[in-house]
C-alpha angles and dihedrals in degrees: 000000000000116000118209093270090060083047091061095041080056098053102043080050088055093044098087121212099285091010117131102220122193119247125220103274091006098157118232102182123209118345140180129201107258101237119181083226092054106032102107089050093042083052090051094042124114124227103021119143105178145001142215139214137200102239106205086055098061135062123227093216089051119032123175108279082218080060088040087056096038090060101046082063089056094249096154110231119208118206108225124191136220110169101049097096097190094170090060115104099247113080110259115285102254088212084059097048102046083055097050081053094052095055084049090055099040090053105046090238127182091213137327127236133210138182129268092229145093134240110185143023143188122048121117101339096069090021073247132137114266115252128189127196104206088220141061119267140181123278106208113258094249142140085239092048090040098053086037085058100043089051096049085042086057086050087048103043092052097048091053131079099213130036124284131229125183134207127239101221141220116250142194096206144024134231122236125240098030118166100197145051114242083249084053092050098045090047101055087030087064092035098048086047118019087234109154114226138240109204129200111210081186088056086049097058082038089061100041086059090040111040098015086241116156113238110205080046087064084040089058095048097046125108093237096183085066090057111122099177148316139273133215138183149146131239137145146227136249129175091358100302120106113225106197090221105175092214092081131093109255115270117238089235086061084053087047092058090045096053091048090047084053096043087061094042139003093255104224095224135006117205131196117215121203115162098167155006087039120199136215114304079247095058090049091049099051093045089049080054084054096054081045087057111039082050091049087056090051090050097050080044093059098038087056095053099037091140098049098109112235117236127204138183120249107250112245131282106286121227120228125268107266143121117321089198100093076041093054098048098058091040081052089048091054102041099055087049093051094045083044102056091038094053106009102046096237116154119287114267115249109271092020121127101241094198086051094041083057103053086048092060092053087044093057093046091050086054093039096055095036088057092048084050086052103036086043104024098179103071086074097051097045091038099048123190090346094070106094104040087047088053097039077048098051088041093060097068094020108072105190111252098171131026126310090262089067094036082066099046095043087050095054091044090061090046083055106039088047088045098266132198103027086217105090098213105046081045084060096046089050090052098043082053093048096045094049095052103034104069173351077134132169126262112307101256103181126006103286099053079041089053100044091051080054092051084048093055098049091047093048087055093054 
């Protein structure tokens, strides 16, 4: 078990030659999320700190200018990753993870986060077809899950420059059979590893709609003193299930949260998350008044009750050091079943809400079809109205099995392939962009390259 020496070794070892590390309670102000749609408004804006940037949404080689300029200003800006998926069962891609490092390097940052979660499933582990989600979703809070993750955050933490931090995540269901508390988790989970932790006030309300969880329980058993910075977004609910949206105003039950986080610890950073359905700069810049606020009552809270002692729980019982890989394969085992089940329409899993399960699948094609609008653009736009049925209705039958770029291309290859649209010339327009994005490609190396050269051949022919 690593003392807090050992933690320190760790994280001068982590803080590569240039590189600005964060130190522990380095303070990092107010912060937004650096959106394209939002850049020239986030540059104007009073009061920002820092900034931060989804990585896997940026190029080294060719950073934002509005970044470029941000920087030059000395606004900090923060890499934070979304594909990573260190609580699946397979070890972290190294590809994926010297990218996520160059981004930390291009952009001069003091250290990079990423989600507790996992986004695809299958593959060698279960002889299986490998399935993504396009979206995170919960690992089970298991001895099995937990020794799986603090391997994959060691992986992670050598092969980065800067420190790591990861994110606890909002979720629609619950798996069965868990042993901890989210507060137990993230505790062992910090103490096993020295990872620092990015916390979501806004994950937090989402799980106490969700999952009925009780969030200034999770505040009381957190490390705070692990604590990086702070996360906050808007949702809503609908039928009594809280989708954590982005593209909301923030609740005042997620400033609540916030304010009783900061009531327990000065958070280091607070950062405001909006993804979507953005409002007037005037708008951004009032809600991001709110979060000061709502941190400034959980300071004058603290400071008045200086002398209350803090409890917190004991983390659990820890498990001896030992091989992941019999624990790997029956996290492997689960969560193919679960992401299934959830894009493929395979049976429920035993202990699974089916009604939730549910809701989380057409949450996950709504995602899904919302990020191939965004990463091709124009299939919206030759397609119309119709867009989105045609692609739920793809989805249904197409699990993704690549990235959403070739979740696009591979969509508007079946409409073509089935005589889609019935307009002729949008069907030729659709065919012109998929043709012009789809090849010339190298050898087919596994069945869906295979397939897709097939789909090319048939088209060429039309």
């Amino acid at each position: 078990m690593p003392g807090p020496g050992e933690r320190e070794r760790r994280e001068r070892r982590r803080q590569g030659p240039g590189q600005p590390a964060q130190r522990p309670g380095q303070r990092l102000g107010t912060g937004i999320g650096w959106r394209p749609e939002i850049a020239d408004a986030v540059e104007r804006m009073p009061g920002i700190d820092w900034v931060e940037v989804v990585a896997e949404n940026v190029c080294p080689g060719h950073l934002p200018e509005s970044l470029l300029r941000l920087r030059a200003r000395g606004v900090t800006v923060v890499p934070h990753g979304v594909s990573l998926g260190l609580g699946g069962a397979e070890r972290p891609d190294e590809g994926r993870l010297t990218a996520l490092a160059e981004r930390a390097g291009a952009l001069g940052s003091p250290l990079v986060t990423e989600h507790i979660a996992f986004v695809r499933a299958g593959g060698a582990l279960t002889a299986s077809p490998r399935l993504e989600a396009g979206h995170l979703l919960p690992v089970p809070r298991t001895r099995d899950a937990l020794d799986v993750l603090c391997e994959n955050v060691r992986i992670a933490q050598d092969a980065l420059p800067v420190p790591l931090a990861v994110e606890n995540i909002a979720a629609l269901l619950s798996w069965p059979g868990e042993e901890m508390t989210e507060g137990q988790f993230l505790y062992e989970l910090a103490d096993r590893t020295g990872v620092r932790l990015l916390i979501d006030v806004a994950n937090l309300h989402t799980n106490h709609v969700n999952r009925g969880e009780d969030p200034a329980a999770a505040l009381a058993e957190l490390p705070l003193e692990a604590i990086a910075y702070v996360h906050v977004a808007g949702g809503f609910e609908r039928d009594g299930v809280w989708h954590d949206s982005h593209a909301h105003p923030v609740p005042q039950p997620v400033l609540g949260i916030l304010t009783d986080l900061a009531s327990r610890v000065t958070p280091p950073g607070v950062l405001l998350e909006r993804d979507d359905h953005f409002p007037e700069p005037a708008e951004l810049d009032r809600e991001l008044g709110r979060i000061r606020d709502a941190v400034e009552t959980g300071r004058v809270t603290r400071a008045r009750q200086a002398d209350r002692p803090r409890t917190t729980s004991e983390p659990a019982a820890r498990r001896a050091a030992g091989t992941t890989e019999p624990a790997r394969q029956r996290l492997a085992l689960a969560q193919t079943a679960l992401l299934s089940a959830l894009v493929a329409g395979t049976p429920v899993p035993e202990g699974f809400d089916r009604a939730r399960l549910g809701v989380q699948a057409r949450a996950l094609a709504a995602k899904r079809a919302d990020v191939v609008a965004k990463v091709a653009p124009e299939l919206p736009v030759i397609l119309g109205r119709g867009y989105r049925a045609a692609f739920l209705a793809y989805a249904q039958s197409r699990p993704m099995s690549g990235g959403h770029r070739r979740d696009a291309l591979d969509f508007a290859a079946s409409l073509l392939l089935a005589g889609a649209p019935e307009d002729a010339a949008a069907r030729r327009e659709l065919r012109e962009w998929w043709l012009d994005r789809s090849g010339p490609a190298p050898r087919p190396r596994h069945r869906a390259t295979r397939a897709a050269h097939a789909a090319r051949r048939v088209l060429l022919r039309r």
